[in-house]
N, C-alpha and C positions, 0 to 999 in steps of 0.2 A: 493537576499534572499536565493538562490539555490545553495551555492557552490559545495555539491554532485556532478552538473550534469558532474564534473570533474573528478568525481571519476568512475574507471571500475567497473560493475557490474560481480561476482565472477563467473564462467560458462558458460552457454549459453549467460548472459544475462537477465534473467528473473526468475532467483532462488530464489524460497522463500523458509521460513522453513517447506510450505508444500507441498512439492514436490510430493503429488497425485494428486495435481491440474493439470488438463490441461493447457499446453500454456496460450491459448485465453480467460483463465479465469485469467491468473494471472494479477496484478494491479504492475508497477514498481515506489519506490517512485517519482520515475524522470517525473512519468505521472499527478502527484499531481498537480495542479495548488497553486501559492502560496494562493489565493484566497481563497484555501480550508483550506490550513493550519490555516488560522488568522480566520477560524471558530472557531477552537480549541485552539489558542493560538491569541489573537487580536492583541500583539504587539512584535507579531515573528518578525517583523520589524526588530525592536530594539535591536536583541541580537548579541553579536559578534561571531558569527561561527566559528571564528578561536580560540575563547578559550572553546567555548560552544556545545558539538556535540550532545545535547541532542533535539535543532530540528528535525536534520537527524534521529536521535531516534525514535522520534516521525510519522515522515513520513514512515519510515519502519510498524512502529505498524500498519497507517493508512491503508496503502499498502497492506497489509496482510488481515487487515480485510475488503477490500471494495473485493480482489481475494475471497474470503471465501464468500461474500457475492453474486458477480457474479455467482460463481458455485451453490451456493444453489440455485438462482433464476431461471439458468435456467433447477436445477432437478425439481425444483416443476413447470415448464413450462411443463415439459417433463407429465405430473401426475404423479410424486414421490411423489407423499402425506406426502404418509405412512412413506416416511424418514424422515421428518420433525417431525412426531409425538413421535419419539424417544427421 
């Protein structure tokens, strides 16, 4: 269900679109379990990858936003509050 994990990732390795992100905050789609994915799509199964790249699509968005969500978790760990209320 993964054909990506064939594909190079473009740089380091861990590039996202928000590259102020720390490393260790970023999320690579390739870390996704497909488990996660048929949260969001039930019968990702079933699609053909090779004409369809709109899973891989999908898994970058996730990727993104679970990095973005890492980092905010741990500023408000840190008490950044006050970032959060912006």
């Amino acid at each position: 269900m993964q054909p990506w994990r064939k594909r190079k990732w473009p740089g380091n390795g861990r590039r996202t679109r928000s590259p102020h992100l720390q490393p260790e905050f970023r999320v690579h789609p390739e870390e996704l379990d497909p488990a996660m994915l048929q949260l969001f799509l039930p019968r990702a199964a079933e699609i053909d990858q090779s004409q369809d790249k709109r899973l891989y699509s999908m898994a970058k968005v996730i990727a993104e936003c679970a990095s973005v969500q890492a980092a905010a978790t741990y500023a408000l760990q840190l008490d950044h509050w006050s970032a959060a209320a912006r």
